[in-house]
C-alpha positions, 0 to 999 in steps of 0.5 A, a space after each residue: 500500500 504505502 509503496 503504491 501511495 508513494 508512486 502516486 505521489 511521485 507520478 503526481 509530482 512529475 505529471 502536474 497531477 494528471 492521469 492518463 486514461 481512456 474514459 467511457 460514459 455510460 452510452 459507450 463513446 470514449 475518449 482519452 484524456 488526463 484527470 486533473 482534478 475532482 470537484 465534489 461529484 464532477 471530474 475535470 478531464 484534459 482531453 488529449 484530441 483537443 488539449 483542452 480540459 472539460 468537466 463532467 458528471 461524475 455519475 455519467 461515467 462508466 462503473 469502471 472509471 467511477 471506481 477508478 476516480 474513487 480510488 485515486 481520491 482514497 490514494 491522494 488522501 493518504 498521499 497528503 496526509 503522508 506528506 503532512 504527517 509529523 511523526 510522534 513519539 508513542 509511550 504506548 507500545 499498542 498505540 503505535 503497533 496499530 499506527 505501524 500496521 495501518 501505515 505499513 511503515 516500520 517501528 522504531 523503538 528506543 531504548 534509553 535512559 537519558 538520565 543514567 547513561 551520556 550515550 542516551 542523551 547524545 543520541 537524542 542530541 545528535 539525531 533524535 531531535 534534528 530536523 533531518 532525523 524528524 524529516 525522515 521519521 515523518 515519512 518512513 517511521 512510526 517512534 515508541 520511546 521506553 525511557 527507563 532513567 526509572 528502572 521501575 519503568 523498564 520492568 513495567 514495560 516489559 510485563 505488559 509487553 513480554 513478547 516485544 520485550 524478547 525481542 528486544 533484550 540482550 543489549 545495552 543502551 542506548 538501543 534502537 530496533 526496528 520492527 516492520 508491521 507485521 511484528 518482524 525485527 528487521 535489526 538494531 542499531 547503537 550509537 557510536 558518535 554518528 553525524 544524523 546522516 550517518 546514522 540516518 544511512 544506517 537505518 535506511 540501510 536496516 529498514 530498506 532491506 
């Protein structure tokens, strides 16, 4: 889904927001032209004969161009609200679980306890919360944050999710993983001084595989 939202947008980009069809009415007679845009139960067509662009009813369309326009509305919507979306971080392991699955985007959960450990703050400092990471993070990520500079909180999180607790043991922090949506651990990461592009590389490089 999310790689076929993001072709549209990308033909979106380089069309000017055009789709090219051939379209039929309901008597059969059809004609090739671009869809330009939808207003309300009218369809604005660019025809290709004329170069000139013509409105029409909506409801006058064949069922299979009415399909058509219905479902590049519903890829649009998702488009712009992909493209206006600023990535939160989720306390709540659920809340973003569902949020991963309904955009089929991976997970990135970070371990840390930034009053305990000075690598848990300098990755905050040095990625986290540069506009470069928050501008990739929008696009690709969904952020579950389980900051245990209380330990009571790690042991917490780890009763109420035992399952993502397995699968993200064995290390020290701070500590990212990533996990795609269907629940799957795609890898991990640490932090070793990297630049935010350098470690923006390094998830590309885990999430992208």
């Amino acid at each position: 889904m999310m790689n076929k939202l993001l072709m549209t947008a990308l033909m979106m980009a380089c069309t000017g927001g055009l789709q090219a069809r051939n379209w039929t009415n309901a008597e059969g007679k059809t004609v090739a032209a671009d869809l330009v845009r939808v207003n309300g139960d009218q369809v604005v067509l660019k025809v290709h004969q004329t170069g000139r662009t013509h409105t029409f009813d909506i409801s006058k369309l064949s069922e299979e161009d009415q399909e058509y326009i219905a479902d590049f509305q519903e890829e649009n919507a998702a488009t712009r609200a992909m493209t206006n979306r600023e990535a939160k971080w989720h306390e709540s392991l659920d809340d973003a679980q569902e949020e991963s699955r309904q955009l089929e985007l991976p997970m990135l959960v970070l371990i840390t306890a930034p009053e305990l450990h000075p690598g848990c703050e300098m990755l905050e400092d040095k990625v986290l919360k540069k506009s470069g990471f928050k501008r990739f993070a929008n696009s690709n990520l969904v952020l579950h944050l389980v900051d245990f500079s209380e330990r009571s909180v790690l042991t917490e999180w780890e009763k109420k999710n035992p399952e993502m607790a397995k699968k993200c043991a064995g290390f020290g922090v701070p500590r990212v993983f990533f996990i795609d949506s269907n629940g799957g651990v795609l890898g991990s990461l640490g932090y070793e001084r990297e630049s935010v592009d350098e470690y923006l590389k390094k998830i590309g490089a885990i999430i992208n595989r």
